[in-house]
N, C-alpha and C positions, 0 to 999 in steps of 0.2 A: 572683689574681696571686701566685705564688712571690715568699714577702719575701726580700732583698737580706742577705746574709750573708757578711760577710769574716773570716776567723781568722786572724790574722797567726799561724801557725807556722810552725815549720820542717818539724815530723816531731811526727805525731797521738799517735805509738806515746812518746815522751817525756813527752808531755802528757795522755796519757790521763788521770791524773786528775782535770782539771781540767772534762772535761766529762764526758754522757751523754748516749746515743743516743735519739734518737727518728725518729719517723717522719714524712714530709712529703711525702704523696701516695705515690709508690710506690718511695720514694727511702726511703733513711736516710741523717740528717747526725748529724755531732758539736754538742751545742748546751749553750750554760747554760741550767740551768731558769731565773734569773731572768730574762734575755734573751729565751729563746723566747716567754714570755710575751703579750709587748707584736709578736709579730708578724717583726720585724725589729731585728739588732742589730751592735753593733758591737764583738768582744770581742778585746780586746788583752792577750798575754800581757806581763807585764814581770820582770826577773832578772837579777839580778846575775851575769857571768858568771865572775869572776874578780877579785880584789882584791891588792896589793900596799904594805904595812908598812913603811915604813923611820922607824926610829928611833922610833916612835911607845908610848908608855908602857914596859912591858917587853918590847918587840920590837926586836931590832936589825934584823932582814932577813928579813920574810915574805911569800910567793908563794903565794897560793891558789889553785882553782878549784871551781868548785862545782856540783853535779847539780842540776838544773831544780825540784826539788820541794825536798829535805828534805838537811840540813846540818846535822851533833852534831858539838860541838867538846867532846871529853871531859878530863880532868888534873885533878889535884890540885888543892889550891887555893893562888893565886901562879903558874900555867902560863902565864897569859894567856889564859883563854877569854871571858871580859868584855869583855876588851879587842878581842878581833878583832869581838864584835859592837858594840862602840862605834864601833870604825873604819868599818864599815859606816855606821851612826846618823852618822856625823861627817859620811861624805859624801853621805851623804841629804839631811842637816837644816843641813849648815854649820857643825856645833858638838855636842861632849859631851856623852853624854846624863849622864856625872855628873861630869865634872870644866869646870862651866862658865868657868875660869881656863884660857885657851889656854896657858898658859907651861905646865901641870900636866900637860898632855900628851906634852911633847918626854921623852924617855929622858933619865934619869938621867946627868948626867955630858956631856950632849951638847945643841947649841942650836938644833936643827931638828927636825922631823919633817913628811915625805912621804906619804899616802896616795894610791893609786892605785886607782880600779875602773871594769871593762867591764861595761856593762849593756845589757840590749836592750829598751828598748819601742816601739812602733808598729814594729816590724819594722825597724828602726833601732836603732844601735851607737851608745850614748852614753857617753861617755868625760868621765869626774870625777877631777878632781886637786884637792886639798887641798892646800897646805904652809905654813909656821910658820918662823920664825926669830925667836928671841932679838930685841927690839928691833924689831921691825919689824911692818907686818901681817898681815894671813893674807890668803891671795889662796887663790883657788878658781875654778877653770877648767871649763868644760864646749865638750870636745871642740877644744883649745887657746884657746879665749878669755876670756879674762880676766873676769869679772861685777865689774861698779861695786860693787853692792852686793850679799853676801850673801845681804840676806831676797827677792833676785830667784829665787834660787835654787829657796827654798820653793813644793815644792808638787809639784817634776820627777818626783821618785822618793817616792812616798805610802810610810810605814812607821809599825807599830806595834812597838812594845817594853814589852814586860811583865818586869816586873823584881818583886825584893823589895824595892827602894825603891819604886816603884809606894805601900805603905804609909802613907810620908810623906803623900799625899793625903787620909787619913783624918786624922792624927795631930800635924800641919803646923799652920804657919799661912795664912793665904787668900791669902800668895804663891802657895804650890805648886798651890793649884787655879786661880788665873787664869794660874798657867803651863800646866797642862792643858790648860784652855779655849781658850786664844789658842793653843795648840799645833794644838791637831783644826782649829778656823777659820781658821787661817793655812795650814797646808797644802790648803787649797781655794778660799782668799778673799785674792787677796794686794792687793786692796786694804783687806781689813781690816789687814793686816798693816801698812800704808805708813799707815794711819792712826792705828795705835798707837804705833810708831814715833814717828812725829812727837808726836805726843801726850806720851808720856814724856817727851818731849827738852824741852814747853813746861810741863810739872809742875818739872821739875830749874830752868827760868828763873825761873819762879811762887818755888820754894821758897829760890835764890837770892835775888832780889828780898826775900821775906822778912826773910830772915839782915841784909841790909845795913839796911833798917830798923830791924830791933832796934839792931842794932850802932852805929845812926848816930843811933841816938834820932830819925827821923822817918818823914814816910811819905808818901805817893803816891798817892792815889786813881785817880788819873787814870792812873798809869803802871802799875798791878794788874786795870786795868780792861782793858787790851791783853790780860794774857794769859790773866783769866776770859773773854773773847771766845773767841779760836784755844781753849780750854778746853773750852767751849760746842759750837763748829762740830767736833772733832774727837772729842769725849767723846761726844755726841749718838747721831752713828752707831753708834760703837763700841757701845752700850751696844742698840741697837735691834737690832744684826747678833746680840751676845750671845742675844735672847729669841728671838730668830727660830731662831738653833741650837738654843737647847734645847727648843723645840718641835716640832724633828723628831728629836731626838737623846733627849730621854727616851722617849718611846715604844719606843727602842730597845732604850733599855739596861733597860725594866722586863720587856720579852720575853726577854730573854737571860738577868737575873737568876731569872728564872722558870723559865727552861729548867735552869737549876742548883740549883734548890731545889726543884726540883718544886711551884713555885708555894706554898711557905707563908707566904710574907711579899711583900709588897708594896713594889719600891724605889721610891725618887722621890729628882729633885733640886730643890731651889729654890734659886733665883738671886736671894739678897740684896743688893739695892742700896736706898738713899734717890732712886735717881730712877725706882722705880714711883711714887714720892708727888708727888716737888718736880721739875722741871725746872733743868736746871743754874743757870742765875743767880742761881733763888731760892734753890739749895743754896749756891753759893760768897757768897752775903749772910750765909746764914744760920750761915752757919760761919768769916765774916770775925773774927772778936773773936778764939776760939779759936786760927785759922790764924794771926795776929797774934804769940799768946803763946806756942804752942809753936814757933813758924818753919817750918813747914812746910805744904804742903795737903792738910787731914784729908779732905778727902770730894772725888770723882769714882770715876769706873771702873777708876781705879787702889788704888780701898779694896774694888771690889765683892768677896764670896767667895758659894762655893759651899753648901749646905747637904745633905748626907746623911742620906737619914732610912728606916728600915724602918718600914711601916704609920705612920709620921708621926711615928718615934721616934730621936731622934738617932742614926746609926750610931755616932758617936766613943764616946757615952757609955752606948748600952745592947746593940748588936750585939756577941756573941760573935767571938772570932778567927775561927771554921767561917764566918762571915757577913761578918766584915769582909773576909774573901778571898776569898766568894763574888761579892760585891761589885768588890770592885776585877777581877775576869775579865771578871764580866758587863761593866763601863765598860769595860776594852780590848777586850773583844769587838764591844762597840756602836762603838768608834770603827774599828776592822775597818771595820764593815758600813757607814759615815754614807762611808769614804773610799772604798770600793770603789762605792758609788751615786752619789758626787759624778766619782770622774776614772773610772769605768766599765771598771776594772780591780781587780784583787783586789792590796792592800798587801805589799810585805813584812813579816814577821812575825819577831819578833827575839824571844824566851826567854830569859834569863837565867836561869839556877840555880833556875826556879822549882819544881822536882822536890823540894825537899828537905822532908824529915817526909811526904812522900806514898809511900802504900804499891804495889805494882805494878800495880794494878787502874786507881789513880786516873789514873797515871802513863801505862800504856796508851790508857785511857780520853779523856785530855786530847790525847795523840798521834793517834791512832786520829779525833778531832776536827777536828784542823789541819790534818790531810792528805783531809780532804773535797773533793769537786770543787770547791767555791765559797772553798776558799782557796788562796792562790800558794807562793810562795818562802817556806821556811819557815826559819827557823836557832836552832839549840838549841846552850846553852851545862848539861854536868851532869858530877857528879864520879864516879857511877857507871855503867862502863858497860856491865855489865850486866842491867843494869833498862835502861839505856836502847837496850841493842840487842835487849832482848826486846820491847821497845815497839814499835819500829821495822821488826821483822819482820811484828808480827804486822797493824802499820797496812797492809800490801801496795801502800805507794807504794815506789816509787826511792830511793836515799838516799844519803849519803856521810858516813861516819865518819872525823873528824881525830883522834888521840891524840895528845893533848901531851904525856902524858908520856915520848913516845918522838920521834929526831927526824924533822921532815916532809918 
């Protein structure tokens, strides 16, 4: 039985890259090798097709459009090439990939800012508005209607962004990795997402509760015992959904950091928490006295962090820069690969200024990668651009060069 194959394109010759041809009896189709695999598939291009700037960081009025594969937004630095791939991230994610103060966004001197962008997935025209004012809240639309909430949002349009802050991860504290974490599982799990949410919101009551204690010189058993409960029922999941990712997502990320080192070191992550040992109750008992004296709640899944280690040896503390950067690709690479096998499309892929101290070889090399069949929409943010348009040729996808520092 001929397996059932649908390619939502438009035009094969656009998207050439994204597949290769095989053979299927006496037929030749266009196919992804990891689709064809399993028989029959379902493979969905998705892209941004055009985006619109008002007012938003140093933008006062921008109009883009953009070629199906590969986007270099080149200038000096101060042009705005960061910023137009944040606007992107903005309306992906609902929020800043680095200025998470909504007010930090609006243009200088002015108390709004509008994003606009056309995207196509499932063969469908999806249309994202963003906007901000002074005072007020942010509202985000998908194809003029309004979302309740936000984190509803999470999860429409899959994106990865590799940055030089990316760094932070290593260097940080265990905020910045369970912002990672909760970031790759919320854009696939949005009931993870509605569980952490809530979750947070009954830590802030928990640590409340606290504060007036101290302050009032007494206490509550009975009334700290409501929200180690909701603690309990909400932290529980959370922290199961946690193990259960990283048990398909390291295996990932230890083949990709392999692919980059040629296999001399060995990555791993472990997922430090006290509730591989204790189960919640016994933890919030066991850390009642503590939580008490300092006014806040020291231990749930809002304390867990991440652990980085080569051959079982701290990255923070003994990995080379050459490794600590090999490192953090491989982890955006794997989160690529965990989001393209969950919503069964290939991410957009955002670059930021990561070209810099690399020589043209690597720089090639890295391009020459991204534009493989098995990845999507690509966008590069670099201040040279000629390295980055030798790159670009020689990778033989499509492409589209913006210079900002001339006007567009």
């Amino acid at each position: 039985m001929v397996p059932k194959i649908r390619l939502f394109i438009r035009n094969t010759k656009d998207f050439r890259p994204f597949f290769r041809e095989v053979k299927h009896g006496e037929k030749r189709i266009l196919a992804t090798a990891r689709f064809i695999e399993i028989g029959s598939f379902i493979f969905v291009v998705m892209l941004l097709k055009k985006i619109s700037l008002t007012q938003y960081k140093n933008q006062t009025a921008l109009q883009l459009a953009f070629d199906a594969k590969i986007n270099c937004f080149i200038g000096h630095n101060g042009r705005g090439k960061t910023n137009i791939l944040d606007a992107i991230y903005h309306l992906s994610l609902g929020k800043s990939y680095f200025n998470p103060i909504t007010t930090q966004n609006v243009q200088f001197g002015q108390d709004f800012f509008i994003l606009e962008g056309v995207f196509e997935k499932n063969q469908r025209e999806e249309k994202i508005n963003c906007s901000f004012k002074k005072g007020q809240k942010k509202v985000l639309k998908r194809n003029g209607k309004t979302y309740e909430k936000i984190a509803e949002h999470i999860g429409l349009i899959p994106l990865v962004m590799i940055s030089p802050a990316d760094r932070d991860l290593i260097v940080e504290g265990s905020s910045t990795r369970r912002k990672f974490i909760d970031g790759v599982i919320g854009q696939t799990d949005g009931q993870y997402l509605n569980l952490l949410l809530e979750y947070l919101k009954v830590v802030a009551q928990r640590n409340a509760l606290l504060k007036y204690f101290a302050l009032n010189r007494t206490f509550d058993a009975t009334a700290l015992e409501v929200y180690d409960g909701q603690l309990d029922r909400l932290g529980t999941p959370i922290f199961e959904k946690r193990k259960a990712f990283l048990t398909q997502f390291m295996p990932i990320v230890q083949e990709r950091y392999a692919q980059i080192s040629q296999a001399r070191e060995t990555a791993s992550i472990v997922y430090e928490s006290p509730l591989h040992e204790k189960d919640f109750p016994n933890l919030l008992a066991a850390a009642l006295k503590k939580d008490r004296a300092v006014q806040f709640s020291t231990v749930g899944v809002h304390k867990d962090d991440l652990g980085f280690t080569l051959d079982d040896m701290p990255l923070k503390t003994y990995g080379s820069q050459g490794q600590q950067k090999s490192f953090l690709i491989a982890l955006k690479l794997a989160q690529f690969d965990y989001l393209r096998e969950k919503h069964g499309l290939p991410p957009l892929v955002l670059l930021d200024d990561i070209f810099d101290k690399l020589d043209q070889t690597r720089v090639t090399e890295i391009i020459r990668l991204l534009s493989q069949e098995d990845f999507g929409q690509l966008f590069i943010s670099d201040t040279h651009e000629d390295r980055t348009l030798e790159a670009l040729k020689a990778s033989g996808s499509s492409y589209q060069l913006f210079n900002l520092n001339q006007p567009i």
